[in-house]
NUTORNU-635684 format. One record per residue (C-alpha): z, x, y. Coordinates in steps of 0.02 Angstrom, whole numbers, plus 50000, padded with zeros to 5 digits. Each point is the difference from the previous one (the first is absolute). Layout:
<<Z, X, Y>>
...
END
This chain:
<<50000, 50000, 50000>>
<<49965, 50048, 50197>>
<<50153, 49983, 50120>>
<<49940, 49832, 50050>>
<<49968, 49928, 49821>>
<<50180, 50081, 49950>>
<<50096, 49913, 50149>>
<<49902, 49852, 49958>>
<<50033, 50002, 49821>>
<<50218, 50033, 50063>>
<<50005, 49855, 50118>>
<<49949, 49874, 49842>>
<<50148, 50065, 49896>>
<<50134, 49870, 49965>>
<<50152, 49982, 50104>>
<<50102, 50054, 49858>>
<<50215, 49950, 49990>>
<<50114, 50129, 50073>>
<<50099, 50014, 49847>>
<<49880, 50124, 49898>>
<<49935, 50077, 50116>>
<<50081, 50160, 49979>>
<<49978, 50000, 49810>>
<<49810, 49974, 50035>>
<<49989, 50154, 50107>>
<<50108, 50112, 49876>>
<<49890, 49930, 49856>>
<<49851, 50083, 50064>>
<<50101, 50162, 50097>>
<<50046, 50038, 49834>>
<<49843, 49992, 49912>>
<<49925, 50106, 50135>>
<<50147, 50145, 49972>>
<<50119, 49930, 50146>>
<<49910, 50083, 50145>>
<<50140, 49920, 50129>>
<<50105, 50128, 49919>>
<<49909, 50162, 50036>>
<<50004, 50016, 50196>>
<<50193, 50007, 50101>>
<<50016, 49823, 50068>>
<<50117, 49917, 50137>>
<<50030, 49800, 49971>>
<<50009, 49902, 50156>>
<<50059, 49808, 49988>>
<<50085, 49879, 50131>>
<<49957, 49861, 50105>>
<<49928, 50094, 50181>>
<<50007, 50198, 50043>>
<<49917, 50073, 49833>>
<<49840, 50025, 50074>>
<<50067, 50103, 50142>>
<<50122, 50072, 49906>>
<<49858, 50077, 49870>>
<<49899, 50029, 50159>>
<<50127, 50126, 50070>>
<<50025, 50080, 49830>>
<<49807, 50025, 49974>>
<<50002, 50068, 50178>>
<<50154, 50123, 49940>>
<<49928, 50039, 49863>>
<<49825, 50039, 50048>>
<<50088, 50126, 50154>>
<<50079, 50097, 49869>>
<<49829, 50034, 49934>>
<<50004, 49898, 49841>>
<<49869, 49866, 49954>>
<<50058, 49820, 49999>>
<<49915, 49860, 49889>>
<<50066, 49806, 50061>>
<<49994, 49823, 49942>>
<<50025, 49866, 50087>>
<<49944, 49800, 50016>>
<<49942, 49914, 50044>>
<<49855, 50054, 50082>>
<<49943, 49924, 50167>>
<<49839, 50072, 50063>>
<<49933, 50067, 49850>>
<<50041, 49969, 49810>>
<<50002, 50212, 49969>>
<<50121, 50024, 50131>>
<<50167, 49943, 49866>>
<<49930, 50184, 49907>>
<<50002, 50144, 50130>>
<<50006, 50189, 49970>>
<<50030, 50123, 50146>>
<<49938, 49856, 50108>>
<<49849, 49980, 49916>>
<<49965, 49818, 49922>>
<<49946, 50005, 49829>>
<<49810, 49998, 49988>>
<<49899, 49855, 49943>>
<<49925, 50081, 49869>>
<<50170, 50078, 49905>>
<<50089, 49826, 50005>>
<<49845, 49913, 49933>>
<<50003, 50124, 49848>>
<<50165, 50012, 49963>>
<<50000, 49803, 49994>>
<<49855, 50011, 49878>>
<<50060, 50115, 49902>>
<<50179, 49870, 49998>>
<<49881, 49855, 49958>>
<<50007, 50020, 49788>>
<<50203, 50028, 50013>>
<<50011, 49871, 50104>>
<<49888, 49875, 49894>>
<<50110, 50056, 49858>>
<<50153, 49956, 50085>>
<<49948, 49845, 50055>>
<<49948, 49938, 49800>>
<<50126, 50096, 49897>>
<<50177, 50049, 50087>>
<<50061, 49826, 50021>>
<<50057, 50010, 50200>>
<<49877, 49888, 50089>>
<<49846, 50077, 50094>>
<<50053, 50156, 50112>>
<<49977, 49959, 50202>>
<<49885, 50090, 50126>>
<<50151, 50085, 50082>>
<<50067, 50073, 49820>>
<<49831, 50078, 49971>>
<<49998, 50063, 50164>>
<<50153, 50093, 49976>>
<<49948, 50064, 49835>>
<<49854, 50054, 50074>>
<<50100, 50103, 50145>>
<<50090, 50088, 49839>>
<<49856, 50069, 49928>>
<<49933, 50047, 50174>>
<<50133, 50090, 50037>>
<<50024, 50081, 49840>>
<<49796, 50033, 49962>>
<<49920, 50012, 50153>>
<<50117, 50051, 50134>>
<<50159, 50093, 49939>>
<<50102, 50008, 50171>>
<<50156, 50096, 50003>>
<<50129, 49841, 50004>>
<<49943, 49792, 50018>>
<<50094, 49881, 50099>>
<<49974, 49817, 49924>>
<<50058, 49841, 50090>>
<<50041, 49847, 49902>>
<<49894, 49856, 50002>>
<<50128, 49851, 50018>>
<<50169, 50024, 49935>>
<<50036, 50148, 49877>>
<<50054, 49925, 49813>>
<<49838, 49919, 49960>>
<<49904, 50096, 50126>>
<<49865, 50073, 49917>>
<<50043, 50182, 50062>>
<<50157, 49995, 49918>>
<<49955, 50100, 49866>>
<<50030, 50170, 50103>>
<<50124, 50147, 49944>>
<<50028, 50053, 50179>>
<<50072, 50138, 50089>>
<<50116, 49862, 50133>>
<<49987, 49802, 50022>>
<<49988, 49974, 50195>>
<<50049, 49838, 50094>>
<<49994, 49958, 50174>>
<<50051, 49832, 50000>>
<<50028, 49821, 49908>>
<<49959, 49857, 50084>>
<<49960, 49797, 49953>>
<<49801, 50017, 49947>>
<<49905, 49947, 49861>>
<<50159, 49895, 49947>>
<<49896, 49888, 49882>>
<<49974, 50163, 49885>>
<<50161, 50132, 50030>>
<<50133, 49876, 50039>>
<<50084, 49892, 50141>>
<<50127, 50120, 50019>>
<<50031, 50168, 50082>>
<<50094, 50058, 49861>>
<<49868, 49925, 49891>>
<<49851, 50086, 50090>>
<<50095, 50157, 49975>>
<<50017, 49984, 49824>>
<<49811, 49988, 50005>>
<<49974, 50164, 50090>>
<<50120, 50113, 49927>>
<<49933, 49958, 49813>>
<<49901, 50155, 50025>>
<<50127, 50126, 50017>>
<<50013, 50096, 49835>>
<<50168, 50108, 49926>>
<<50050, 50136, 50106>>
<<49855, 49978, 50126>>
<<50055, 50019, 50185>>
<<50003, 49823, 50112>>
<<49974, 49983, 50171>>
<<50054, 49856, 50101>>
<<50031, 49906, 50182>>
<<50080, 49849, 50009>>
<<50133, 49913, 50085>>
<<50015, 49866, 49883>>
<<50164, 50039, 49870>>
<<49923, 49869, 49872>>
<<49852, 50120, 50002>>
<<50135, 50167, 50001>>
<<50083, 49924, 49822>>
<<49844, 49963, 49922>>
<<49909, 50173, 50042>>
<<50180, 50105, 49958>>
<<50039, 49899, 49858>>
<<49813, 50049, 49922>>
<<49997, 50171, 50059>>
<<50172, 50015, 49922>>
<<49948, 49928, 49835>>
<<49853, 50124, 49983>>
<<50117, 50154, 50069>>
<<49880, 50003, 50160>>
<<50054, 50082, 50153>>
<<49966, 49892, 50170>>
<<49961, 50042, 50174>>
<<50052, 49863, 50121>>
<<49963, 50008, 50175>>
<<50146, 49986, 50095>>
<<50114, 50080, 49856>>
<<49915, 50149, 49915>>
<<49859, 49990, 50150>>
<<50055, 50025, 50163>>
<<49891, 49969, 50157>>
<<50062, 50075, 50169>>
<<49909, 49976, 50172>>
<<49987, 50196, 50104>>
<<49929, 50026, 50144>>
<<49852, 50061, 49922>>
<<49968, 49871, 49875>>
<<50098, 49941, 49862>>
<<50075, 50100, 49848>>
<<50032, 49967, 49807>>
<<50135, 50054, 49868>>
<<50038, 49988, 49843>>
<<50085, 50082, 49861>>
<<49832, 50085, 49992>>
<<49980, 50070, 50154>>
<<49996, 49982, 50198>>
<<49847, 49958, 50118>>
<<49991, 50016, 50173>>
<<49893, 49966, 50141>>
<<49905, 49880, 49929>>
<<49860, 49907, 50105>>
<<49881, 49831, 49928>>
<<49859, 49925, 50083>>
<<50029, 49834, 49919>>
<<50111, 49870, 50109>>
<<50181, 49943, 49926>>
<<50145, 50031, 49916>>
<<49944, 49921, 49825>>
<<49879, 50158, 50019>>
<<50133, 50124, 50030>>
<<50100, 49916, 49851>>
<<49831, 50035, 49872>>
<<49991, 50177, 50078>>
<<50176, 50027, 49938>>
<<49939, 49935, 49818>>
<<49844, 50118, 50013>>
<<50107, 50153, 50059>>
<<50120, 49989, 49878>>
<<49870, 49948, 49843>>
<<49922, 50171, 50070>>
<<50150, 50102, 49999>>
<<50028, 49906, 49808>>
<<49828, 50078, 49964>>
<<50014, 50177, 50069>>
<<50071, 50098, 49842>>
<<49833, 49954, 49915>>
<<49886, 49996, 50154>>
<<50086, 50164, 50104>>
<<49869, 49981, 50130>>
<<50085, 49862, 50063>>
<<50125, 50091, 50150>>
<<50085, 49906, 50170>>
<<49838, 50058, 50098>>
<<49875, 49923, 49869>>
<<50095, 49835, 50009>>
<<50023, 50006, 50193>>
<<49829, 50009, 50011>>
<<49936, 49870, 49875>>
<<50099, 49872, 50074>>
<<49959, 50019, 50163>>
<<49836, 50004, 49940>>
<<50004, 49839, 49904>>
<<49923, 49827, 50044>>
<<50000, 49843, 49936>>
<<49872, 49887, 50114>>
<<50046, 49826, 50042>>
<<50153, 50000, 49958>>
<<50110, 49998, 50172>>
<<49816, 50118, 50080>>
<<49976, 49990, 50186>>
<<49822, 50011, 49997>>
<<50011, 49999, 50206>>
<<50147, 50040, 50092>>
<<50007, 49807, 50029>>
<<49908, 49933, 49837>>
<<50117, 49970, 49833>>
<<49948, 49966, 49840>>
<<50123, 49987, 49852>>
<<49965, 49940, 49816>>
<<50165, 49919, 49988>>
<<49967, 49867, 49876>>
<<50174, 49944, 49962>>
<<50159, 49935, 50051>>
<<50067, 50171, 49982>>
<<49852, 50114, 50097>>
<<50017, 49871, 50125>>
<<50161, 50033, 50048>>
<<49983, 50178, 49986>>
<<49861, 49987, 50157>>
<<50091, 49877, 50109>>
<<50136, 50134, 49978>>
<<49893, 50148, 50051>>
<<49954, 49862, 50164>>
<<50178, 49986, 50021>>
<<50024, 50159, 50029>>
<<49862, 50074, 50066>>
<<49890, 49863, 50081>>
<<50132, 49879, 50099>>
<<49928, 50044, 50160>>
<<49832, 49923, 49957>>
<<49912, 49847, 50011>>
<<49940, 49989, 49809>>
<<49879, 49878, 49938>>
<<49973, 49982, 49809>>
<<49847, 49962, 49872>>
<<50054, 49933, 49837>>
<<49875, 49987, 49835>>
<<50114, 49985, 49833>>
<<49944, 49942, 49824>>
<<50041, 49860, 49923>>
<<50119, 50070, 49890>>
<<50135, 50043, 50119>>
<<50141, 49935, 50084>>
<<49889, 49963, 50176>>
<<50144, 49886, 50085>>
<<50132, 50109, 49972>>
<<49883, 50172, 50065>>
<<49921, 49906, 50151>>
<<50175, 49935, 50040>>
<<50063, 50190, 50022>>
<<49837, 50041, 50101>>
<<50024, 49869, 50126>>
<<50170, 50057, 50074>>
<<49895, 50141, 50070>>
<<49859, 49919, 50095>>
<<49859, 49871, 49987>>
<<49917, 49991, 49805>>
<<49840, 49947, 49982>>
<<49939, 49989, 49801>>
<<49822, 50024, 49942>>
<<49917, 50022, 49834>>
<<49885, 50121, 49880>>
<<49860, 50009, 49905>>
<<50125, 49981, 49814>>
<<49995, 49880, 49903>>
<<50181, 49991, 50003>>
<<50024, 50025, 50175>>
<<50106, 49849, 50075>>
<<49871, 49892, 50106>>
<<50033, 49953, 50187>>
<<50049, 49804, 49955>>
<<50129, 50072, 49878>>
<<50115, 50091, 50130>>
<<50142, 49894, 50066>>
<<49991, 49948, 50166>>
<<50037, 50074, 50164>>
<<49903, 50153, 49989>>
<<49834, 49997, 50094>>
<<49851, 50052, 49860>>
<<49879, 50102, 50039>>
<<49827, 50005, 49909>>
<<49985, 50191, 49967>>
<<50104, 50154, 50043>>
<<49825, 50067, 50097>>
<<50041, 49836, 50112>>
<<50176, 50044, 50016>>
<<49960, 50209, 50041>>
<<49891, 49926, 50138>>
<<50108, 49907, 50110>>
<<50129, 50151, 49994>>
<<50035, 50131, 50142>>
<<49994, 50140, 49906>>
<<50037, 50118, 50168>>
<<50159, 49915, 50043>>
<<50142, 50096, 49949>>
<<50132, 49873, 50034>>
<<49923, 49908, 49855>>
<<50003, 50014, 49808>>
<<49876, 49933, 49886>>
<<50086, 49970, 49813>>
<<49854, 49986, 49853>>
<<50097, 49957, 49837>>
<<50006, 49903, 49858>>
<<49912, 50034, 49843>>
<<49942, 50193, 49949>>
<<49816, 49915, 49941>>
<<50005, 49915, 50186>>
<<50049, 50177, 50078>>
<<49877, 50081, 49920>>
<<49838, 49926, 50081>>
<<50099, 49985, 50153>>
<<50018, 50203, 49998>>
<<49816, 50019, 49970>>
<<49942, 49887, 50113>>
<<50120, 50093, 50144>>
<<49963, 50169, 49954>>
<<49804, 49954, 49984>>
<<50007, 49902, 50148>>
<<50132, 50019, 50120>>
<<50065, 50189, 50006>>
END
């Protein structure tokens, strides 16, 4: 198959159920001689923060001169970007092949192993495996979790630390009502005597993680125990049992990104007796080198946009405007989908200035008629970006809502606008 006959071909799979999905993707790992075994890996679950967490440890990583392979999902501009090594996308024509060469496995999966038909996203991940095993060998991989962690389908790792920044209420249907339930989810990956690394403020998250970890003899890291953040003049420091920090600078707006610095720093200074490379100036310099765009980016020193698609990344921004943009008049474009808690989010947004909602081009983007009142809609964020004064530095203009919204916002801007 070509790239566009294999992605074709993936999209028609089944939705298969949750429960076997992990035993799908080990049933084929282990037929193809467990290839998620044979490269260093770092585990990254939790609710928001693991893709900037893995961000700033890729950027760490890559300053101390070693090459970093990543996974992460899903995609939103372009289906290869979920398999990325030193940057680089995997090409069209390697991901079509390895998927070809899956196809027979996967056909005898399907008719003999008795565990339903495996899913697009569990072939995908088997197909990272072998990428990273076979085609690209990179010094150390850093895998995020789909949804979850227990039946995610890359829980099947032996890694070197489980990072999480943060549990929050999402994808409750599947993981749990719960926080403490959630959790349970997420730290199903950890494995005995493997190193965990943690943020929360929640102590029905604290028992559940320590009461794992302590049942599988695992060390933790908690940020604001083990991991201490301090504020200097000239930045912020970290330190931990491992080490000390200092003078540590981000480009990236907020605390919550000073919190997943901490978990990078300290995962780095966890990894150092097996990657020596890694030193104080290596790490300084990754993270200040690091960037996660849209999440909290000003794009303009008076244009905002943030992929905060939750009850929890929303109040992580109207924090950061607490604190750093009360002396402007902000004015807010909304585009969610139809999955999340939209009342509650646009609720938060509108103590800070005038919301307006729009929509996307997704089918599960939530349409203008489905908002709840009282917010004016506006046909298209184009429409909106017009009527703004983009020179006035008394005023703010917010873009957030959905990361698939933000995305062709941040195109369109840097295309367009800057």
């Amino acid at each position: 198959m070509n790239y566009q006959e294999t992605r074709r071909w993936l999209s028609s799979r089944p939705a298969s159920d949750l429960e076997n999905g992990v035993a799908r993707v080990n049933w084929i790992l282990g037929r193809l001689d467990n290839p998620q075994l044979q490269v260093p890996t770092i585990h990254f679950v939790g609710t928001n923060g693991k893709g900037s967490t893995l961000n700033a440890l890729q950027s760490i990583l890559q300053s101390s001169d070693y090459t970093v392979g990543r996974f992460t999902s899903p995609s939103i501009i372009d289906f290869r970007e979920q398999i990325v090594y030193q940057q680089e996308m995997i090409s069209e024509e390697d991901f079509a092949r390895i998927v070809t060469d899956l196809q027979p496995l996967i056909e005898d999966l399907d008719q003999t192993a008795g565990l339903d038909a495996i899913s697009e996203f569990e072939i995908v991940v088997v197909a990272m495996f072998v990428y990273f095993a076979h085609y690209q060998r990179p010094d150390i991989l850093l895998v995020e979790a789909g949804m979850g962690g227990l039946q995610d389908a890359t829980n099947v790792l032996a890694p070197l630390a489980v990072v999480c920044p943060s549990i929050g209420l999402d994808h409750q249907a599947f993981l749990g009502e719960t926080h403490a339930a959630i959790a349970r989810h997420k730290v199903a990956v950890l494995r005995e005597r493997v190193p965990l690394l943690y943020a929360t403020d929640q102590p029905e998250v604290v028992a559940v993680f320590e009461d794992h970890a302590s049942q599988l003899q695992s060390p933790t890291y908690a940020v604001g125990r083990e991991i201490l953040l301090e504020n200097s003049r000239a930045g912020f420091a970290v330190s931990s049992p491992l080490g000390r920090v200092e003078e540590l600078t981000l480009q990236m707006q907020g605390r919550h990104q000073k919190v997943n610095a901490a978990l990078a720093v300290t995962t780095a200074q966890l990894l150092s007796p097996d990657f020596p490379k890694i030193t104080n100036e290596t790490i300084s310099q990754g993270l200040f080198q690091a960037i996660w765009p849209g999440r909290l980016e000003l794009i303009r020193p008076n244009l905002m946009i943030d992929g905060a698609h939750n009850n929890e990344s929303i109040a992580v921004l109207t924090q950061l405007l607490e604190e750093k943009y009360a002396d402007r008049d902000i004015q807010i474009l909304f585009a969610a989908i139809n999955t999340k808690p939209v009342d509650q989010m646009l609720s938060q947004l509108s103590k800070f200035g005038p919301v307006s909602v729009t929509t996307f081009d997704d089918f599960r983007a939530v349409q203008l008629e489905d908002y709840p009142s009282g917010y004016e809609r506006v046909q298209t964020y184009q429409e909106w970006l017009e009527q703004a004064d983009l020179d006035n530095p008394k005023k703010l203009y917010l873009i957030t809502g959905s990361l698939y919204f933000i995305t062709y916002v941040r195109k369109y801007i840097l295309e367009e606008l800057v």
